[in-house]
C-alpha positions in Angstrom: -15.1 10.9 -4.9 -15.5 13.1 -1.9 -17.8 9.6 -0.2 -15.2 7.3 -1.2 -12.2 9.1 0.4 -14.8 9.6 3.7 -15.2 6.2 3.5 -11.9 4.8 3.3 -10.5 3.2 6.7 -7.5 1.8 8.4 -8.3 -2.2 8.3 -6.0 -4.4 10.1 -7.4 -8.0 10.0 -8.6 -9.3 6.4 -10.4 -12.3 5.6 -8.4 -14.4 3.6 -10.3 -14.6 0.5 -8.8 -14.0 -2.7 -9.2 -10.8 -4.7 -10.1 -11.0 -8.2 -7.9 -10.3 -11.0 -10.2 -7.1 -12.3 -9.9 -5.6 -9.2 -6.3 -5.8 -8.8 -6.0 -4.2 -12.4 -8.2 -1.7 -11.2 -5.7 -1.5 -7.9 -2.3 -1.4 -10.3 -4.5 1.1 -12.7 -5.0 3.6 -9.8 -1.3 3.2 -9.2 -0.3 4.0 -12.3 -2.4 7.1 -12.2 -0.3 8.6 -9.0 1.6 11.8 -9.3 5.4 12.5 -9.4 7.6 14.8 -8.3 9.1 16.4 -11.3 7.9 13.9 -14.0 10.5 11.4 -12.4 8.5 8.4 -13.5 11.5 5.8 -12.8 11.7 6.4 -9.3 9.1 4.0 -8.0 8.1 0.4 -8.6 5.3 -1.6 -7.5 5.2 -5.6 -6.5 2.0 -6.9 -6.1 2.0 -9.5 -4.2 -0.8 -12.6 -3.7 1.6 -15.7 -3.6 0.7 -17.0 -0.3 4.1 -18.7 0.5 5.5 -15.0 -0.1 3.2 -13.5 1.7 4.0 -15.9 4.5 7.7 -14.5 4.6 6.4 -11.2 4.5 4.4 -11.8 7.3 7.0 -13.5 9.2 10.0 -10.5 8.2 7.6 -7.5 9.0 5.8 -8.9 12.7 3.1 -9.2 10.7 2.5 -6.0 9.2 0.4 -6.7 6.3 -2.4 -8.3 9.1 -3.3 -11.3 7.2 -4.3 -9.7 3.7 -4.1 -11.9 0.6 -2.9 -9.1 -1.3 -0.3 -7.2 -0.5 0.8 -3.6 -2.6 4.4 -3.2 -1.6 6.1 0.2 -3.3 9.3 0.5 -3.9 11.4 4.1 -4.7 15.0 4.5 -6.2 17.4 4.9 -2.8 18.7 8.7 -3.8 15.0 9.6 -5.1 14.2 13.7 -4.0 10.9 12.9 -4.2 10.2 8.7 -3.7 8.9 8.8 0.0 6.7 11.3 -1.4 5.6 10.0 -4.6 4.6 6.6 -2.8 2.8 8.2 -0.2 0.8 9.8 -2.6 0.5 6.4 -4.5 -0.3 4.4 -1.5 -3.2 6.6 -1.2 -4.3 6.1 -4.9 -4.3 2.3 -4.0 -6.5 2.7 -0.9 -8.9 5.0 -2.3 -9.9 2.5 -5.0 -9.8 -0.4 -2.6 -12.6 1.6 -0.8 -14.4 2.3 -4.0 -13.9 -1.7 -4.9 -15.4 -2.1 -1.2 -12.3 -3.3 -0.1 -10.1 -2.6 2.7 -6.6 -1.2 3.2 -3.7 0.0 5.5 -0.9 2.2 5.1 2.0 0.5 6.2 5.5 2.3 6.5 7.1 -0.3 9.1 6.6 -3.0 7.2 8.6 -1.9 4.6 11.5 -0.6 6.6 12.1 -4.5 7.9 11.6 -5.7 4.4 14.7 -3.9 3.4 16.3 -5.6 6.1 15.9 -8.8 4.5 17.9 -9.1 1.6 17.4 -12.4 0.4 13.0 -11.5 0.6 14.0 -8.2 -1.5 15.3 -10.8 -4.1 12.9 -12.5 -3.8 10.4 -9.4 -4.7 11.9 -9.2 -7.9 12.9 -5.2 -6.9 15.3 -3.7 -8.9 19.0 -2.7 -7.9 19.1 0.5 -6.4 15.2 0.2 -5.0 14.1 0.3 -1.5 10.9 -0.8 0.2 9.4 2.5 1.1 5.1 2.0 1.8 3.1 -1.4 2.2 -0.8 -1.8 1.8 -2.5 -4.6 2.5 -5.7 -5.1 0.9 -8.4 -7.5 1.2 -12.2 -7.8 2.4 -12.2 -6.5 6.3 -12.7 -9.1 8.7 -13.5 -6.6 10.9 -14.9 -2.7 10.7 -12.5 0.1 10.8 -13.2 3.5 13.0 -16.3 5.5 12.3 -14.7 8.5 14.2 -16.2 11.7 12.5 -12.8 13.1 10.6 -14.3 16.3 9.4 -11.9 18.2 11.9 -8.9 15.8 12.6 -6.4 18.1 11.8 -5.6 21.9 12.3 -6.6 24.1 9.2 -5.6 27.6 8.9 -8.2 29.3 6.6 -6.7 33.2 5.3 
């Protein structure tokens, strides 16, 4: 597991073929697996997203925030959730981690989301439930384009006692 999550890079420009339906069971299935705060299992939802016109209103809502991808996770928390942001952070990462063991690639997209929920008609459209927000986006397709190679073995502070 260790390679896989060494692996796994930002992509932001995606080739626009499709992905096949066993690896976005595997995606949903690593989804489904994702922690939660306080066994609150109703507090997130996911849309997955390959319906191109969709996409194409997604792309148009968010500046382009899902770069092109032909799929598109987008996951949605209950709106007075403690723990939602949380629990799709940690789901978004779930996603991404298999898309890199699927030799796929991803992006974490907050932004995205944000401007979604500006759109009420497209939120309709997403089939989300009352009381559910937009709250992570990630893209996933084959990379048009390599991510980073920076060495990440010491990209953030850590405190050993």
């Amino acid at each position: 597991m260790e390679n896989i999550i060494q692996k796994r890079r930002s992509i932001r420009k995606f080739s626009n073929k499709a992905i096949d339906e066993s690896a976005i069971q595997q995606l949903v299935d690593a989804f489904q697996a994702s922690p939660c705060g306080m066994h609150e299992t109703d507090v997130m939802q996911a849309v997955v997203v390959t319906d191109p016109t969709l996409l194409s209103r997604i792309a148009k809502t968010t500046d382009n925030a899902a770069y092109g991808a032909p799929l598109l996770f987008l996951i949605a928390t209950k709106n007075d959730s403690k723990f939602g942001e949380r629990d799709a952070s940690a789901a978004a990462e779930n996603v991404m981690i298999q898309a890199t063991a699927l030799g796929l690639g991803s992006v974490y997209v907050m932004s995205g989301a944000l401007k979604i929920n500006s759109d009420s008609q497209l939120l309709s459209s997403l089939g989300l439930e009352q009381g559910y927000q937009a709250t992570v986006m990630v893209p996933v397709g084959r990379a048009a384009e390599s991510g980073s190679n920076d060495d990440r073995h010491a990209r953030y502070h850590v405190v050993y006692k």
